[in-house]
C-alpha positions as CSV (number, residue, x, y, z in Angstrom):
1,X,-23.8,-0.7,-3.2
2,X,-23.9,-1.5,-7.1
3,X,-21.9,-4.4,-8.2
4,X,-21.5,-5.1,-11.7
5,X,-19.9,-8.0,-14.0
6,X,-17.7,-7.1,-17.0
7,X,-15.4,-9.6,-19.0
8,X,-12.1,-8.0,-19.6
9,X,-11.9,-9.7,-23.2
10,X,-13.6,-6.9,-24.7
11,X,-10.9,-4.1,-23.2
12,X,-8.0,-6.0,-22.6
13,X,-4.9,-6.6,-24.5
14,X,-2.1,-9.1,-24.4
15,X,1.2,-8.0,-25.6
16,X,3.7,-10.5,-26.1
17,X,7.6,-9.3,-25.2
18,X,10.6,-11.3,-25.5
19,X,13.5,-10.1,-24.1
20,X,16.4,-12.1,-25.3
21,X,19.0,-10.4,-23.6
22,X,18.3,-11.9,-20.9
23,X,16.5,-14.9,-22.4
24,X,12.9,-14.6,-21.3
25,X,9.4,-13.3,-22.2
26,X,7.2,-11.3,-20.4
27,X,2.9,-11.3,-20.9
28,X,1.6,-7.9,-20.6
29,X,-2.2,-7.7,-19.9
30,X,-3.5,-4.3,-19.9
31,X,-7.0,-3.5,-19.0
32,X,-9.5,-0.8,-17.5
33,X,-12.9,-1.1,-16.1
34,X,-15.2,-0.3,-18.7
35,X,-16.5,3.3,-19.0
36,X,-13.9,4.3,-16.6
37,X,-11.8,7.9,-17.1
38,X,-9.0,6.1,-15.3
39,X,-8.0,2.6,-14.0
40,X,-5.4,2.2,-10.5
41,X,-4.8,-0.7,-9.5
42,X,-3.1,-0.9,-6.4
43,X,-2.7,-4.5,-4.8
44,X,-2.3,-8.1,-6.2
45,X,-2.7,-11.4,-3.8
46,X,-0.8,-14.3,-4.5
47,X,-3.8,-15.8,-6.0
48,X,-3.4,-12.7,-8.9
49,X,-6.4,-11.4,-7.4
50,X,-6.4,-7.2,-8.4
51,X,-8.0,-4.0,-6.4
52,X,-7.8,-0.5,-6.5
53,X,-9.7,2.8,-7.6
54,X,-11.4,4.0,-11.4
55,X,-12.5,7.4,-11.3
56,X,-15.7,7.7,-13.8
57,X,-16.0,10.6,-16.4
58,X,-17.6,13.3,-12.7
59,X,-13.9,12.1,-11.2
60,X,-15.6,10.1,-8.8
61,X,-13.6,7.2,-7.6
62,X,-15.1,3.7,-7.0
63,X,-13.8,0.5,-6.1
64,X,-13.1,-2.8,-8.3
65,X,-11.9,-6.3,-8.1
66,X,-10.0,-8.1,-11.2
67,X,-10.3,-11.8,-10.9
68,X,-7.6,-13.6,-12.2
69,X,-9.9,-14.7,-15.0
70,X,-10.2,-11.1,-15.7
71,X,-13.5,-10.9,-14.8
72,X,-14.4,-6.9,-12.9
73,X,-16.3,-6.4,-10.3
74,X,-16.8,-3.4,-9.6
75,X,-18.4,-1.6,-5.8
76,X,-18.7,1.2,-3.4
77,X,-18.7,1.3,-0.1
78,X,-22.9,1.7,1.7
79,X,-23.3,5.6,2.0
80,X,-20.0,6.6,-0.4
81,X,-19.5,9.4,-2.4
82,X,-15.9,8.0,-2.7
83,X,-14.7,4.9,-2.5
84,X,-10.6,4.3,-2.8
85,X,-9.6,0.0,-2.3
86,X,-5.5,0.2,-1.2
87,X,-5.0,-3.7,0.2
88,X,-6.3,-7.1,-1.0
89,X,-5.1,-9.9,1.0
90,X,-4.3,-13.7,0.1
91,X,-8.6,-15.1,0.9
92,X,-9.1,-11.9,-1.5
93,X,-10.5,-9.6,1.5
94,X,-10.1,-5.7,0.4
95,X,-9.5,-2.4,2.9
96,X,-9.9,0.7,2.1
97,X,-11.8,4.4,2.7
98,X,-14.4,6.2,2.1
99,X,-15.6,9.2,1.8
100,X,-19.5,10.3,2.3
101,X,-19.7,13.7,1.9
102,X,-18.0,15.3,5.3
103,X,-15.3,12.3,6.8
104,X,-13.2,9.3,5.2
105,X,-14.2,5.8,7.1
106,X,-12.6,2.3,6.9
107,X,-14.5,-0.5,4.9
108,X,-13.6,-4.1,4.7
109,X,-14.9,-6.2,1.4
110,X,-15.5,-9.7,2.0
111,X,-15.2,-12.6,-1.0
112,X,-18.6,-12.6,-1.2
113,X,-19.0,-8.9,-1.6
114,X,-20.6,-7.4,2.0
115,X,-19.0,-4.6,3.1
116,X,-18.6,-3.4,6.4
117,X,-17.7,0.4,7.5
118,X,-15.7,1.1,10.6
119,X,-13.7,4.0,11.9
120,X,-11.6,4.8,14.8
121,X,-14.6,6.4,16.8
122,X,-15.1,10.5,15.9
123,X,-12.1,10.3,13.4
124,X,-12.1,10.0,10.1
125,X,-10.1,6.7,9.0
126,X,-7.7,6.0,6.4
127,X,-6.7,2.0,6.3
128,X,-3.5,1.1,3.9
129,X,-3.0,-2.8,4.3
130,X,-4.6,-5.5,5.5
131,X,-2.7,-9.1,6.3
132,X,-3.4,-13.1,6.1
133,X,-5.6,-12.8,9.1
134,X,-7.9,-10.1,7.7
135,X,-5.9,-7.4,10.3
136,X,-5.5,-3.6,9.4
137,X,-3.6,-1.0,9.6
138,X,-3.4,2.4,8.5
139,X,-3.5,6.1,9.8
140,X,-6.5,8.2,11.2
141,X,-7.0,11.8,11.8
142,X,-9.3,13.3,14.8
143,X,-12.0,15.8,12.8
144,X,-10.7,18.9,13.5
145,X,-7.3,18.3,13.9
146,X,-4.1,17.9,11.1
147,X,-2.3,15.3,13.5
148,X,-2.9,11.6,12.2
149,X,-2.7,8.6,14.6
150,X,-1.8,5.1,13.8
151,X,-4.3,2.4,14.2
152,X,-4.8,-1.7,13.8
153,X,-7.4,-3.0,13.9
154,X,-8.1,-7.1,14.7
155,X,-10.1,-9.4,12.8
156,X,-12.9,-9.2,15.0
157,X,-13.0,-5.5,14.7
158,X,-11.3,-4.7,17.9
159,X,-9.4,-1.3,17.0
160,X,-6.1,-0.8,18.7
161,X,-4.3,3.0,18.5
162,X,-1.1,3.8,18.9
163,X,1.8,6.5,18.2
164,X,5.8,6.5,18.7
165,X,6.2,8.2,22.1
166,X,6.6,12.6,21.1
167,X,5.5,12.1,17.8
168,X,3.1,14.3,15.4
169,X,2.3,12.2,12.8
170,X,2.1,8.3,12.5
171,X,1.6,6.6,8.7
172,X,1.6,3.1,9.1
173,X,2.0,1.4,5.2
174,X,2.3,-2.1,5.9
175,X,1.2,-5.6,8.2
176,X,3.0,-8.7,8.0
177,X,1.4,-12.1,8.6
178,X,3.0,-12.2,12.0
179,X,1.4,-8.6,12.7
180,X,4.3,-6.7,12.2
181,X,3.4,-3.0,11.2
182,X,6.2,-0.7,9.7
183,X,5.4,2.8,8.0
184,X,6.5,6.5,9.6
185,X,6.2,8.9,11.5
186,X,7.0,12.7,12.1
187,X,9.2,13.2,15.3
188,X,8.8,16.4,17.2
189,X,12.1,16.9,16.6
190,X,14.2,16.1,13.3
191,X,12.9,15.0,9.8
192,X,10.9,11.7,9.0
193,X,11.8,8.5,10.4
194,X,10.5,5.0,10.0
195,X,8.9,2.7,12.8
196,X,8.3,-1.4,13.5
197,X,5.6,-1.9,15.6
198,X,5.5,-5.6,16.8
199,X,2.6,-7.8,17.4
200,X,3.5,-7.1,21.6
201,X,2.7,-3.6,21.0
202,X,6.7,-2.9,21.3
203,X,7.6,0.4,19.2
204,X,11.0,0.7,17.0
205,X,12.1,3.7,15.5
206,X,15.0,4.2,13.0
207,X,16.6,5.9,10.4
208,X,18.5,5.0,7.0
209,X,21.7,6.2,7.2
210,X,22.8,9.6,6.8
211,X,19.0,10.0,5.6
212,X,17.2,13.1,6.5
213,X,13.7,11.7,5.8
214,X,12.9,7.9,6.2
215,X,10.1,6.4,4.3
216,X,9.7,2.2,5.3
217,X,7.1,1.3,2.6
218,X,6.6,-3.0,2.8
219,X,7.5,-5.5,5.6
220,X,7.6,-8.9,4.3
221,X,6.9,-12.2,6.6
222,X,10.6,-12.3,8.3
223,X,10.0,-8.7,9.3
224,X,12.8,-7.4,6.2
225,X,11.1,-3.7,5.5
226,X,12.1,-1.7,2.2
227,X,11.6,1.8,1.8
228,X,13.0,4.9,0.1
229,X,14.9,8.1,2.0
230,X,16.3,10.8,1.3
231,X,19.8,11.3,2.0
232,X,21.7,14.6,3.4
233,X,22.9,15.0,-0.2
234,X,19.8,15.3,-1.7
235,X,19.4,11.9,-3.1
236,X,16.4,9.5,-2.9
237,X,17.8,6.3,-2.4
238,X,16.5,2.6,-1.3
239,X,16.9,0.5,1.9
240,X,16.6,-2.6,3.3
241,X,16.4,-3.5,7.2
242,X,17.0,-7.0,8.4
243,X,15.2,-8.5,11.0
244,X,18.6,-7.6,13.4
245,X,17.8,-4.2,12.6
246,X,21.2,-3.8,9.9
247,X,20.1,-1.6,7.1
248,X,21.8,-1.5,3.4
249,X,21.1,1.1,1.6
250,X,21.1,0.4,-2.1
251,X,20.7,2.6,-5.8
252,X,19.4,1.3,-9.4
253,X,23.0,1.3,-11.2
254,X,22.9,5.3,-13.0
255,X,19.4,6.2,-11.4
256,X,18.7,9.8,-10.4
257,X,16.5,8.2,-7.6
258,X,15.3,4.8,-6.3
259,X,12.1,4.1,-4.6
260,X,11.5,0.9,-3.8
261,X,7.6,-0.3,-2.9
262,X,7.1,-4.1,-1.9
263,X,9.7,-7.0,-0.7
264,X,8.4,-10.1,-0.8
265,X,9.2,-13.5,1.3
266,X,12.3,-14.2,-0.4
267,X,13.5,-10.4,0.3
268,X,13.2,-9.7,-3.9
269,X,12.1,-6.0,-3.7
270,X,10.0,-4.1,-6.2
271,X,9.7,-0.6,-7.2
272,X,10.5,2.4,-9.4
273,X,13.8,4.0,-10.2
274,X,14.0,7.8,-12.1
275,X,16.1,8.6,-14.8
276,X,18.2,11.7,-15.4
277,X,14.8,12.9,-17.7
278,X,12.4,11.8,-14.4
279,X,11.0,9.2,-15.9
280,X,9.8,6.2,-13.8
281,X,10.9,2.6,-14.9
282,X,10.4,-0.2,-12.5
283,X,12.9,-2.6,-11.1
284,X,13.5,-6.1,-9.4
285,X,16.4,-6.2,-6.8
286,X,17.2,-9.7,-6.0
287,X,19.1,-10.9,-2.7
């Protein structure tokens, strides 16, 4: 693993916007790890805490951490010729996988940088979020085979697998503090629906309305999930399903599509809209 220290003051840039229609201003920061062809982040703790990938100039991509003094860390996983961060929770512990040359494996980053590798055992392993408790979740896929698999595994590395009953493929996206896993899965019958897995093991399936695929994207600490799906019509559209299982579906006012990303405890959701030119803008939907 090669870690190394850069101070985002060289690179970064902080762009002042006021908005006075609606009576605010907004601090931009932008930055990129140094030397990097490309900079995604993908995940932000409460603490501001950053992760994700940069690809360098061979389009190899590596990991890094953004400190909320804007110091970059950057790291790859023991044995990677790959190395892709998606989560980063609240004690700033990052999931992710990797790839070494023939199979993607799971890796989890401690705060003081030691990495450990784990898989669900002869499949490669692809984790997408990781909770409070340093608990994952994500899909894998037997080598071999085009089926993926959902999987958690426990904070001391105990990996659970599981897949709604007649299903082909399971994507689990998200884990809740209470170890509530939503994402979802393609039935062997019909188009994509969405899942809630609960911390007893018990397996929910359902469906926006009149939606021909389902895509549940975040579950917040109440167990509210947002998503996107795509309606009969044609239309990409957002959701949200309460804890009593009512969904609302829900469209950025003139959007040619809404996808919405991340709700958080309050049940404010996050994501991008299109416009009629399919351009993304983002968006805050408030309760």
């Amino acid at each position: 693993m090669s870690t190394t220290n850069f101070r985002t003051g060289i690179t970064a840039v902080a762009v002042l916007v006021g908005l006075v229609s609606i009576g605010y201003a907004q601090t931009f920061t932008t930055f990129d790890v140094p030397g990097a062809a490309g900079t995604i982040p993908l995940s932000i703790n409460p603490a501001g805490q950053i992760t994700g990938a940069y690809f360098d100039a061979n389009f190899v991509d590596h990991g890094f951490l953004r400190e909320t003094d804007g110091t970059l860390t950057t790291f790859d996983a023991p044995g990677s010729r790959s190395t892709f961060p998606q989560s980063i929770n609240p004690a700033g512990l990052i999931t992710g996988s990797y790839f070494d040359g023939f199979v993607n494996h799971g890796f989890l980053r401690e705060r003081n940088g030691t990495i450990t590798t784990f898989e669900v055992p002869g499949a490669g392993t692809y984790p997408r979020s990781i909770n409070p408790a340093g608990q994952i979740t994500g899909s894998y896929f037997f080598v071999g085979d085009i089926v993926a698999h959902g999987f958690l595994r426990k904070a001391d590395g105990t990996i659970i697998t599981f897949d709604v009953p007649d299903s082909f493929d399971m994507f689990p996206q998200s884990i809740n503090p209470a170890g509530q896993i939503t994402g979802s899965y393609l039935p062997k019958v019909g188009g994509i629906s969405g899942f809630l897995r609960k911390k007893d093991g018990t397996l929910t399936t359902f469906e926006a309305p009149d939606a021909t695929l389902t895509f549940p994207q975040s579950i917040n600490p109440a167990g509210e999930i947002t998503g996107e799906y795509l309606a009969k019509v044609g239309r990409t559209s957002g959701f949200l399903r309460k804890t009593d299982g009512t969904i609302t579906t829900f469209d950025v006012p003139g959007a040619a599509g809404t996808i919405p990303l991340s709700i958080n405890p309050a049940g404010q959701i996050t994501g991008e809209y299109l416009d009629a030119n399919s351009m993304e803008h983002g968006f805050l939907r408030r309760p």
